[in-house]
KOLDREN-747895 format. One line per 10 residues: number of its first residue (from 1); their letters; for each residue x, z negated, y negated of N, C-alpha, C. Coordinates in pm, whole numbers. Each point is the difference from the previous one (the first is absolute). Layout:
N
NUM	A	X:Z:Y:X:Z:Y:X:Z:Y ~ ...
END
This chain:
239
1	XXXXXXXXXX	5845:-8434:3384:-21:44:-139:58:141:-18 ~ -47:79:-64:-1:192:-26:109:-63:-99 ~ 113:125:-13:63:14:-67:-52:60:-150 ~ -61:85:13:-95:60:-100:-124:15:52 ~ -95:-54:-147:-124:26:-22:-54:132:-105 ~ -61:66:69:-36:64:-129:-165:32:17 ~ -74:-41:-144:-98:-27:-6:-46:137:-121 ~ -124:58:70:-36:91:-129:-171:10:20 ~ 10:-26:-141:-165:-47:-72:-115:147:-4 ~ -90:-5:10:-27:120:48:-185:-1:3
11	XXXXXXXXXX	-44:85:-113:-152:-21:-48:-8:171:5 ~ -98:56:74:-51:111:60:101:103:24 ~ 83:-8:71:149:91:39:-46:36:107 ~ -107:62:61:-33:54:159:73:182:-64 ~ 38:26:-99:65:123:-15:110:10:-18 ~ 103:-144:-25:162:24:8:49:-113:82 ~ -88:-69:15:79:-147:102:59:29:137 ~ -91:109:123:50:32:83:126:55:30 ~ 10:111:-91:128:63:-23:112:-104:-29 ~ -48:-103:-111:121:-68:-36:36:-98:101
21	XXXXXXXXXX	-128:12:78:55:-139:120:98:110:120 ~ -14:94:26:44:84:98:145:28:-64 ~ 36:-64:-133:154:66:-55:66:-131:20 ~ -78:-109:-40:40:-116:26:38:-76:165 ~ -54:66:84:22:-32:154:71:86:50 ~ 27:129:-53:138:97:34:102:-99:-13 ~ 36:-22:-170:136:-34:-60:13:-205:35 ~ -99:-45:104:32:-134:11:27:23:144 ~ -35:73:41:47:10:161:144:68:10 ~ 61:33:-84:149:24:11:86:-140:-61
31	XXXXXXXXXX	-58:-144:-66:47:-54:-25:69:-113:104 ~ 80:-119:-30:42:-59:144:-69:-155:-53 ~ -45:39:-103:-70:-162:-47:-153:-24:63 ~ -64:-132:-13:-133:18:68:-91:-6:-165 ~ -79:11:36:-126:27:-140:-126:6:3 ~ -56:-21:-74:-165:35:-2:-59:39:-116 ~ -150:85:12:-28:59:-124:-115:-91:-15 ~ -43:-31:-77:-160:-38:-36:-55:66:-92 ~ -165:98:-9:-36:64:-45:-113:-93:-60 ~ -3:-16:-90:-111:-75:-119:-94:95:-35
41	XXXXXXXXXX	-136:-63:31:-98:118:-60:-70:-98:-85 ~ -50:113:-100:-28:-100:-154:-120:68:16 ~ -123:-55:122:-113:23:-8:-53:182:6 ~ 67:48:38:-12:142:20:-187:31:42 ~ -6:104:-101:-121:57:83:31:134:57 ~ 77:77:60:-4:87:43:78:-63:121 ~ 104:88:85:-20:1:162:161:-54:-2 ~ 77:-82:-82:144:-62:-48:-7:-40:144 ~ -57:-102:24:5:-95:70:22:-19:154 ~ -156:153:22:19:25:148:134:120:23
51	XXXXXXXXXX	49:35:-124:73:83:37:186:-46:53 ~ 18:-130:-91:74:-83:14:17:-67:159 ~ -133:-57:28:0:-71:132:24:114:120 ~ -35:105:-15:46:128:106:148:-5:-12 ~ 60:30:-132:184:-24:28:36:-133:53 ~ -70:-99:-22:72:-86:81:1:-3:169 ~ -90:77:31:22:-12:141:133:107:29 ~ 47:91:-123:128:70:64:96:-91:-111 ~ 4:-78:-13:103:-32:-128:37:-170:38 ~ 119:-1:95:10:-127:3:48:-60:-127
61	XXXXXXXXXX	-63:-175:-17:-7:-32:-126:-48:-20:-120 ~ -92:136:13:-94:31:-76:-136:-117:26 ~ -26:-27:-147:-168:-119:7:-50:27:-123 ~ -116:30:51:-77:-14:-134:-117:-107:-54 ~ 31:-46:-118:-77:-91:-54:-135:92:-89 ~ -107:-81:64:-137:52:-121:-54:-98:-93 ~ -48:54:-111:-49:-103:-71:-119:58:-62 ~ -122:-59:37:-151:59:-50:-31:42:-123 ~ 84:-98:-98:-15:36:-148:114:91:-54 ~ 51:15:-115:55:50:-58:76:-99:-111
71	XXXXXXXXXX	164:-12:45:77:-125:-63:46:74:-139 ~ 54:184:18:77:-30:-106:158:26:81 ~ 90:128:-32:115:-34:74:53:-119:-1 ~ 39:-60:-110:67:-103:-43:-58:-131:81 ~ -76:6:54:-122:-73:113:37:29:140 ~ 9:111:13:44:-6:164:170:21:65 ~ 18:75:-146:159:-44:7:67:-140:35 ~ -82:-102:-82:53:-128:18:-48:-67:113 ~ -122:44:70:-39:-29:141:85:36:101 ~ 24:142:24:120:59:69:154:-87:10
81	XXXXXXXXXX	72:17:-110:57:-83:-14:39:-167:32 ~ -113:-53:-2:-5:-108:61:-28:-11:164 ~ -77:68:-26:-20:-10:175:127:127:112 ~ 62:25:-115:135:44:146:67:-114:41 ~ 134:56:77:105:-122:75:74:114:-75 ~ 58:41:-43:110:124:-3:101:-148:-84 ~ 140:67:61:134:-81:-96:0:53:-158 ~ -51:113:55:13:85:-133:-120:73:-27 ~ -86:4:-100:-157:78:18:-5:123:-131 ~ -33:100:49:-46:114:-118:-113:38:15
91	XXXXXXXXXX	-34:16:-172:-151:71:1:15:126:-44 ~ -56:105:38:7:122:-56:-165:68:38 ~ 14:139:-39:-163:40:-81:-12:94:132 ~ -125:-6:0:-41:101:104:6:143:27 ~ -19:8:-145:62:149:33:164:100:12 ~ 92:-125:-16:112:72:62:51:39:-81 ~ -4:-34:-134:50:35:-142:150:-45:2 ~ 60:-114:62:150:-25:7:18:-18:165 ~ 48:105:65:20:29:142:48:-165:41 ~ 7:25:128:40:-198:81:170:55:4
101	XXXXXXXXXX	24:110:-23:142:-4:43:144:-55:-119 ~ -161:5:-75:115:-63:-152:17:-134:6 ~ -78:-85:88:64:-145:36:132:-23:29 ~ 89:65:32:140:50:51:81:-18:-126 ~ -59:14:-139:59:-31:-114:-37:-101:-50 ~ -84:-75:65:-20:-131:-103:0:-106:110 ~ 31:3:135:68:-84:130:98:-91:-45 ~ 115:94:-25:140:-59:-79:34:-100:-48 ~ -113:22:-145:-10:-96:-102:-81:-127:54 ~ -76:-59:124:-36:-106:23:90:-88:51
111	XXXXXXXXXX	162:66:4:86:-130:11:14:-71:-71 ~ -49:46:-157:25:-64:-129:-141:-22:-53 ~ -52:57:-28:-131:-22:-17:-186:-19:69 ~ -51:-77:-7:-102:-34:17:-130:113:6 ~ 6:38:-118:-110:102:-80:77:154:-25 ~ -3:108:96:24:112:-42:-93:44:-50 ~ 4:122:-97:-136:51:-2:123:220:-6 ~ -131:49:66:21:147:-81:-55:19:-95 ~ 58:85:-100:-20:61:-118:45:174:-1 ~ -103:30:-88:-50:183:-13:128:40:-104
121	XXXXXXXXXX	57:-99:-94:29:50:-114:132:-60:-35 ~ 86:-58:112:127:-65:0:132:89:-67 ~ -68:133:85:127:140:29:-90:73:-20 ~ 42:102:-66:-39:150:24:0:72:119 ~ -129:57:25:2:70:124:-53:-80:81 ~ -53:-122:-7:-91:-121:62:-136:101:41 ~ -49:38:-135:-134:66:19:6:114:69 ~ -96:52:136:27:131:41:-127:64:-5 ~ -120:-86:5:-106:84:-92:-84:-73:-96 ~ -5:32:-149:-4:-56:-98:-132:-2:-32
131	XXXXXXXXXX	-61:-118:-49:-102:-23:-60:-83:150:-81 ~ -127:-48:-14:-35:69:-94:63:-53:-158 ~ -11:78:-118:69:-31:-149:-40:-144:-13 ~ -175:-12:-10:-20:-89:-60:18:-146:99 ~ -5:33:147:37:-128:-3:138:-34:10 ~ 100:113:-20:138:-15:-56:-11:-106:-94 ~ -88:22:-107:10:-28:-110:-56:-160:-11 ~ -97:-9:58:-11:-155:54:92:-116:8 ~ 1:71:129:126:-75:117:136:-41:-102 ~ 60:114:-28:123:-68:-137:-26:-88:-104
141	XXXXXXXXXX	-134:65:-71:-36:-102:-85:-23:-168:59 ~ -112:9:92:6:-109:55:149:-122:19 ~ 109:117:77:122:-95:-11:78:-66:-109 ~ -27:96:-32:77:-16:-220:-82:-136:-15 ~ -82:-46:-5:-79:-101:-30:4:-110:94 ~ 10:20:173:7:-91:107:165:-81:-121 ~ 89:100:15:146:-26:-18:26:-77:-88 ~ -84:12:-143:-16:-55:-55:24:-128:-18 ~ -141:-32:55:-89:-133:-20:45:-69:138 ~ 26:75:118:22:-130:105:95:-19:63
151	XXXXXXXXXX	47:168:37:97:26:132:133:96:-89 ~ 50:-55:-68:93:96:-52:96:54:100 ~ 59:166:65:97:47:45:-74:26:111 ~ -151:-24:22:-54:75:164:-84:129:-33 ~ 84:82:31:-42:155:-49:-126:76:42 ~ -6:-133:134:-191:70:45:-34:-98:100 ~ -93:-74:-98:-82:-110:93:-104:35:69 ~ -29:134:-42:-115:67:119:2:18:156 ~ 105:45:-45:81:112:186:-112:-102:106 ~ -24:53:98:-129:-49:81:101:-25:138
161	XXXXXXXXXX	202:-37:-18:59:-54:107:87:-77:-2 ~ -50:-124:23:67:-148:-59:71:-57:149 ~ 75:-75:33:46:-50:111:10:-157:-11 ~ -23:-95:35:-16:-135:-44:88:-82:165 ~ 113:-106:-50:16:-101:103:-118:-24:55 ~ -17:-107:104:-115:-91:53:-28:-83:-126 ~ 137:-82:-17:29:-69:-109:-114:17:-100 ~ 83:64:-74:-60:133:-126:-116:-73:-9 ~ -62:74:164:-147:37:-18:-96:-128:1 ~ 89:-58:95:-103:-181:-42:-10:-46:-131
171	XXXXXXXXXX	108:33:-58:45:-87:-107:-111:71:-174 ~ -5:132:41:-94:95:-92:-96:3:37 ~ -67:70:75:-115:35:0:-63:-67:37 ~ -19:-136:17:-155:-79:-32:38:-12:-136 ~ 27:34:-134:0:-66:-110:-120:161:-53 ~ 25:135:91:-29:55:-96:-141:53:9 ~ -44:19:-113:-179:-37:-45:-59:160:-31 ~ 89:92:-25:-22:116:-90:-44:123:188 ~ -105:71:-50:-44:70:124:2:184:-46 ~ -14:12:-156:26:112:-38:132:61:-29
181	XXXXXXXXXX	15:110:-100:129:69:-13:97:-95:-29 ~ -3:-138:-43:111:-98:-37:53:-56:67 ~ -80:30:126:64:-85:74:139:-29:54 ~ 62:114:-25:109:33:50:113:-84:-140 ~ -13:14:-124:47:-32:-37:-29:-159:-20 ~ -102:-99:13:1:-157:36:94:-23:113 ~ 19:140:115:42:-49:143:165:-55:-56 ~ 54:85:-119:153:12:-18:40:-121:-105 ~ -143:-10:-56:20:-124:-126:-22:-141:56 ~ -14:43:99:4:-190:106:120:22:44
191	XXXXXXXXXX	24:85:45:148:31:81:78:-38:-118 ~ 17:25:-93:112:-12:-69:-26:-154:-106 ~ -116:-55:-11:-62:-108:-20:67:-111:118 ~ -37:52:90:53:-115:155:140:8:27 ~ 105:35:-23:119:4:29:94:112:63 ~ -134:121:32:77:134:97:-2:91:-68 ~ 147:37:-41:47:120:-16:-74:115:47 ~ -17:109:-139:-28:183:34:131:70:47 ~ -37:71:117:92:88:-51:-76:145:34 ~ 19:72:-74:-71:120:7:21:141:41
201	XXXXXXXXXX	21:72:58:58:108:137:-88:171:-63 ~ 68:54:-15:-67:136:-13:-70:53:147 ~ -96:45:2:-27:87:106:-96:86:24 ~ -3:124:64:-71:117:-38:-143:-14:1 ~ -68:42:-68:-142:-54:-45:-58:158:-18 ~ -142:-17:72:-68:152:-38:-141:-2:-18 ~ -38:68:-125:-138:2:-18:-107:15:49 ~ -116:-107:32:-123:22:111:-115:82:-124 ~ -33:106:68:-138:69:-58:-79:-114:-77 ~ -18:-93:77:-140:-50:-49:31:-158:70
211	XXXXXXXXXX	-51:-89:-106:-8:-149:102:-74:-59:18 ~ -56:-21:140:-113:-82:27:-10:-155:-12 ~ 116:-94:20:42:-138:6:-72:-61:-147 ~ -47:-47:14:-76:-61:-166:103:-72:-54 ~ 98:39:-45:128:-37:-83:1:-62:-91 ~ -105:89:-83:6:-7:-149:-143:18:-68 ~ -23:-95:-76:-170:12:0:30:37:-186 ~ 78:65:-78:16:87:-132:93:-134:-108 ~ 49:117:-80:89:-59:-66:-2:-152:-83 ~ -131:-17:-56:-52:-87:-52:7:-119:87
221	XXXXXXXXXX	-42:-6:116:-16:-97:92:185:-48:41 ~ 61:127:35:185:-74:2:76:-16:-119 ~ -55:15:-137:69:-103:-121:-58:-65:15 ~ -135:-66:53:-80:-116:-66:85:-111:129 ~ 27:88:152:83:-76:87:137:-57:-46 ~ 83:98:-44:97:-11:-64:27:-90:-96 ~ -78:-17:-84:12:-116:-119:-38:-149:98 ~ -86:-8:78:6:-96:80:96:-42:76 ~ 106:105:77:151:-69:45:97:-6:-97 ~ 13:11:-129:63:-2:-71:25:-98:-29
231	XXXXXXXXX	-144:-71:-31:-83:-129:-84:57:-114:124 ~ -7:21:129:-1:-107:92:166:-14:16 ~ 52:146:15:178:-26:24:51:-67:-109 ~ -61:9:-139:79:-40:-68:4:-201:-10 ~ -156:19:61:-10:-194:9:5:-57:92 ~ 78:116:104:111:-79:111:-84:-31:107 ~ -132:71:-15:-97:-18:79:11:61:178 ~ 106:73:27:26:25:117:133:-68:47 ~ 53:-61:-36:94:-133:53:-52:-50:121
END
Protein backbone atom coordinates (compact mmCIF):
# COMPACT_ATOMS: atom_id res chain seq x y z
CA UNK A 1 0.00 0.00 0.00
CA UNK A 2 1.47 3.79 -1.27
CA UNK A 3 1.89 5.94 1.39
CA UNK A 4 0.34 8.70 -0.65
CA UNK A 5 -2.11 8.86 -3.30
CA UNK A 6 -2.58 11.66 -5.25
CA UNK A 7 -5.24 11.77 -7.73
CA UNK A 8 -5.93 14.77 -10.22
CA UNK A 9 -9.11 15.07 -12.34
CA UNK A 10 -8.38 16.33 -15.56
CA UNK A 11 -10.89 17.27 -18.76
CA UNK A 12 -8.81 18.65 -21.85
CA UNK A 13 -5.35 19.65 -20.00
CA UNK A 14 -3.04 18.39 -23.09
CA UNK A 15 -1.76 22.27 -22.41
CA UNK A 16 -0.90 22.23 -18.58
CA UNK A 17 -1.05 18.55 -17.42
CA UNK A 18 2.39 17.61 -18.83
CA UNK A 19 4.21 20.25 -17.20
CA UNK A 20 2.31 19.62 -14.02
CA UNK A 21 3.09 15.94 -14.23
CA UNK A 22 6.94 16.70 -14.88
CA UNK A 23 6.81 19.05 -11.40
CA UNK A 24 5.08 16.40 -9.75
CA UNK A 25 7.77 13.47 -10.57
CA UNK A 26 10.72 15.94 -9.82
CA UNK A 27 9.40 16.77 -6.16
CA UNK A 28 8.17 12.86 -5.50
CA UNK A 29 11.39 11.45 -6.47
CA UNK A 30 13.21 13.31 -3.69
CA UNK A 31 10.65 11.89 -1.29
CA UNK A 32 11.52 8.58 0.99
CA UNK A 33 7.75 7.56 1.00
CA UNK A 34 6.28 5.25 -1.83
CA UNK A 35 3.19 6.80 -3.87
CA UNK A 36 1.21 6.92 -6.81
CA UNK A 37 -0.52 9.41 -9.03
CA UNK A 38 -3.72 8.59 -10.87
CA UNK A 39 -4.70 10.86 -13.65
CA UNK A 40 -8.64 10.91 -14.22
CA UNK A 41 -9.77 11.95 -17.54
CA UNK A 42 -13.32 13.31 -17.63
CA UNK A 43 -13.80 12.20 -21.23
CA UNK A 44 -11.35 14.56 -22.87
CA UNK A 45 -11.58 15.38 -26.46
CA UNK A 46 -8.37 16.71 -27.14
CA UNK A 47 -4.87 14.75 -26.77
CA UNK A 48 -5.15 14.70 -22.28
CA UNK A 49 -4.98 11.30 -22.47
CA UNK A 50 -2.33 10.20 -24.96
CA UNK A 51 -0.36 12.77 -23.48
CA UNK A 52 -0.66 11.41 -19.94
CA UNK A 53 0.05 7.71 -21.02
CA UNK A 54 3.57 8.98 -22.63
CA UNK A 55 4.53 10.32 -18.89
CA UNK A 56 3.79 7.27 -17.58
CA UNK A 57 6.26 5.42 -19.29
CA UNK A 58 8.87 8.06 -17.58
CA UNK A 59 6.91 8.50 -14.33
CA UNK A 60 7.04 5.64 -12.04
CA UNK A 61 3.59 5.37 -10.47
CA UNK A 62 2.00 7.31 -12.64
CA UNK A 63 -1.70 5.61 -14.20
CA UNK A 64 -4.04 6.92 -15.98
CA UNK A 65 -7.69 6.32 -15.85
CA UNK A 66 -10.12 7.19 -19.06
CA UNK A 67 -13.55 7.65 -19.10
CA UNK A 68 -15.55 8.00 -22.58
CA UNK A 69 -18.12 10.30 -21.21
CA UNK A 70 -17.92 13.26 -19.32
CA UNK A 71 -18.67 12.80 -15.25
CA UNK A 72 -18.28 16.24 -14.02
CA UNK A 73 -15.11 16.88 -11.62
CA UNK A 74 -17.00 16.00 -8.70
CA UNK A 75 -17.44 12.54 -10.80
CA UNK A 76 -14.05 11.62 -11.36
CA UNK A 77 -12.73 12.99 -8.33
CA UNK A 78 -14.74 10.47 -6.44
CA UNK A 79 -13.65 7.67 -8.92
CA UNK A 80 -9.97 8.52 -8.34
CA UNK A 81 -10.32 8.53 -4.94
CA UNK A 82 -11.77 5.38 -4.57
CA UNK A 83 -9.85 3.51 -6.66
CA UNK A 84 -6.33 4.52 -4.97
CA UNK A 85 -4.52 2.38 -2.05
CA UNK A 86 -2.80 5.60 -0.72
CA UNK A 87 -2.82 5.71 3.53
CA UNK A 88 -3.34 9.07 2.80
CA UNK A 89 -4.93 10.39 -0.72
CA UNK A 90 -4.94 14.08 -2.29
CA UNK A 91 -6.73 15.59 -5.01
CA UNK A 92 -5.45 18.57 -6.56
CA UNK A 93 -6.13 20.49 -10.09
CA UNK A 94 -4.24 20.10 -13.02
CA UNK A 95 -3.03 22.97 -13.56
CA UNK A 96 -0.70 23.47 -10.67
CA UNK A 97 -2.59 26.24 -9.05
CA UNK A 98 -1.45 24.94 -5.33
CA UNK A 99 2.21 23.50 -6.00
CA UNK A 100 2.63 19.51 -4.46
CA UNK A 101 5.18 21.04 -2.21
CA UNK A 102 2.54 22.59 0.00
CA UNK A 103 1.55 19.04 1.14
CA UNK A 104 4.47 19.52 3.66
CA UNK A 105 1.94 21.85 5.49
CA UNK A 106 -0.97 19.92 5.70
CA UNK A 107 1.16 16.24 6.35
CA UNK A 108 1.39 17.30 10.06
CA UNK A 109 -2.05 17.80 10.73
CA UNK A 110 -3.04 14.03 9.69
CA UNK A 111 -1.85 12.96 13.09
CA UNK A 112 -4.93 14.60 14.28
CA UNK A 113 -7.02 14.86 11.63
CA UNK A 114 -8.68 12.88 8.97
CA UNK A 115 -9.76 15.67 6.39
CA UNK A 116 -7.11 18.42 5.69
CA UNK A 117 -8.03 20.67 3.23
CA UNK A 118 -5.91 23.93 1.74
CA UNK A 119 -7.34 27.17 1.73
CA UNK A 120 -6.49 30.56 -0.49
CA UNK A 121 -7.80 32.83 2.23
CA UNK A 122 -6.67 31.48 5.80
CA UNK A 123 -3.53 34.15 5.92
CA UNK A 124 -2.64 36.85 4.02
CA UNK A 125 -0.23 36.40 1.41
CA UNK A 126 -1.88 32.82 0.62
CA UNK A 127 -2.76 34.37 -2.81
CA UNK A 128 0.30 34.90 -5.19
CA UNK A 129 -1.62 35.43 -8.31
CA UNK A 130 -5.02 36.81 -7.85
CA UNK A 131 -8.11 36.22 -9.51
CA UNK A 132 -9.66 38.36 -11.86
CA UNK A 133 -12.19 41.26 -9.67
CA UNK A 134 -15.15 39.63 -10.55
CA UNK A 135 -14.47 36.32 -9.78
CA UNK A 136 -12.90 37.79 -6.56
CA UNK A 137 -16.12 38.83 -6.08
CA UNK A 138 -17.87 35.53 -6.50
CA UNK A 139 -15.71 33.30 -4.75
CA UNK A 140 -16.15 35.54 -1.27
CA UNK A 141 -19.56 36.01 -1.83
CA UNK A 142 -20.10 32.48 -2.43
CA UNK A 143 -18.31 31.75 1.09
CA UNK A 144 -20.24 34.38 3.10
CA UNK A 145 -23.21 32.25 2.22
CA UNK A 146 -21.41 28.49 2.16
CA UNK A 147 -20.52 29.83 6.03
CA UNK A 148 -23.54 30.69 6.59
CA UNK A 149 -25.91 28.09 5.91
CA UNK A 150 -23.57 24.95 6.28
CA UNK A 151 -19.90 25.11 7.09
CA UNK A 152 -19.41 27.89 9.51
CA UNK A 153 -15.35 28.89 10.12
CA UNK A 154 -14.08 27.12 6.59
CA UNK A 155 -12.68 30.12 4.90
CA UNK A 156 -12.49 28.31 1.43
CA UNK A 157 -14.26 25.28 0.47
CA UNK A 158 -13.08 25.72 -3.03
CA UNK A 159 -9.17 25.38 -2.84
CA UNK A 160 -8.86 22.41 -5.52
CA UNK A 161 -6.21 20.59 -2.46
CA UNK A 162 -7.88 18.40 -0.05
CA UNK A 163 -5.89 15.41 1.61
CA UNK A 164 -8.23 12.62 2.94
CA UNK A 165 -7.24 9.36 5.44
CA UNK A 166 -8.04 5.96 3.58
CA UNK A 167 -10.46 6.06 6.38
CA UNK A 168 -11.87 9.47 5.50
CA UNK A 169 -12.16 8.39 2.13
CA UNK A 170 -14.23 5.14 2.50
CA UNK A 171 -16.24 6.52 4.92
CA UNK A 172 -17.20 9.90 2.46
CA UNK A 173 -17.08 9.57 -0.70
CA UNK A 174 -19.50 6.98 -1.72
CA UNK A 175 -22.15 9.21 0.01
CA UNK A 176 -21.25 12.03 -2.33
CA UNK A 177 -23.78 12.72 -5.29
CA UNK A 178 -22.82 16.42 -6.31
CA UNK A 179 -20.41 16.40 -9.74
CA UNK A 180 -20.42 20.28 -10.22
CA UNK A 181 -18.90 23.40 -8.39
CA UNK A 182 -20.53 21.94 -4.98
CA UNK A 183 -19.04 19.43 -4.91
CA UNK A 184 -16.45 20.25 -2.84
CA UNK A 185 -18.48 21.66 -0.37
CA UNK A 186 -21.08 18.19 0.06
CA UNK A 187 -17.36 16.52 0.20
CA UNK A 188 -16.84 18.63 3.80
CA UNK A 189 -20.63 18.47 4.83
CA UNK A 190 -20.44 14.58 5.02
CA UNK A 191 -17.17 14.94 6.60
CA UNK A 192 -18.37 16.88 9.25
CA UNK A 193 -21.96 15.10 9.07
CA UNK A 194 -19.92 11.56 9.55
CA UNK A 195 -17.79 12.24 12.49
CA UNK A 196 -14.29 13.77 10.85
CA UNK A 197 -13.00 16.73 11.88
CA UNK A 198 -11.77 19.96 9.35
CA UNK A 199 -8.90 21.21 9.79
CA UNK A 200 -7.92 23.75 7.41
CA UNK A 201 -4.06 24.75 6.39
CA UNK A 202 -3.18 27.90 4.42
CA UNK A 203 -1.24 27.35 1.33
CA UNK A 204 0.09 29.21 -1.60
CA UNK A 205 -2.44 29.22 -4.31
CA UNK A 206 -1.97 30.91 -7.88
CA UNK A 207 -4.20 32.00 -10.52
CA UNK A 208 -4.76 29.72 -13.78
CA UNK A 209 -5.49 31.95 -17.03
CA UNK A 210 -8.29 30.01 -17.97
CA UNK A 211 -10.05 26.58 -16.80
CA UNK A 212 -10.69 23.82 -18.78
CA UNK A 213 -11.99 21.06 -15.97
CA UNK A 214 -15.91 21.46 -16.24
CA UNK A 215 -16.10 22.60 -12.59
CA UNK A 216 -18.75 24.70 -12.69
CA UNK A 217 -21.64 24.67 -15.03
CA UNK A 218 -22.90 28.83 -13.66
CA UNK A 219 -24.08 30.25 -10.67
CA UNK A 220 -27.65 29.31 -10.79
CA UNK A 221 -26.95 25.66 -11.12
CA UNK A 222 -24.42 25.82 -7.54
CA UNK A 223 -27.27 27.63 -5.36
CA UNK A 224 -29.79 25.38 -6.78
CA UNK A 225 -26.82 22.54 -5.62
CA UNK A 226 -26.32 24.23 -2.55
CA UNK A 227 -29.83 24.45 -1.24
CA UNK A 228 -29.88 20.72 -1.92
CA UNK A 229 -26.91 19.91 0.69
CA UNK A 230 -28.23 22.12 2.97
CA UNK A 231 -31.76 20.54 2.75
CA UNK A 232 -30.14 16.88 3.09
CA UNK A 233 -27.41 17.89 6.01
CA UNK A 234 -29.87 19.32 7.82
CA UNK A 235 -32.18 15.89 7.74
CA UNK A 236 -29.22 14.03 8.73
CA UNK A 237 -29.29 12.61 5.46
CA UNK A 238 -25.50 11.93 5.24
CA UNK A 239 -25.17 9.96 8.59
Amino acid sequence: MPYLSIIIPAYNESHRLPETLVLLKDYLAKQSYDYEVLVVDDGSTDDTVELAGKAAKRFPGLRVIRNAQNKGKGGVVKQGMLEAKGELRLFMDADYSTPIDQIEKLLPQTKKYDVVIGSRYLEPGSIKVRQPLRRRIISRTCNVVIQALILPGIKDTQCGFKLFSAGATEKIFPKLTMSGWAFDIELLAIAKQTGNPIKEVAVDWFDSKWSSLRATRGIGTFLSDLATIVRRYRSQAYR
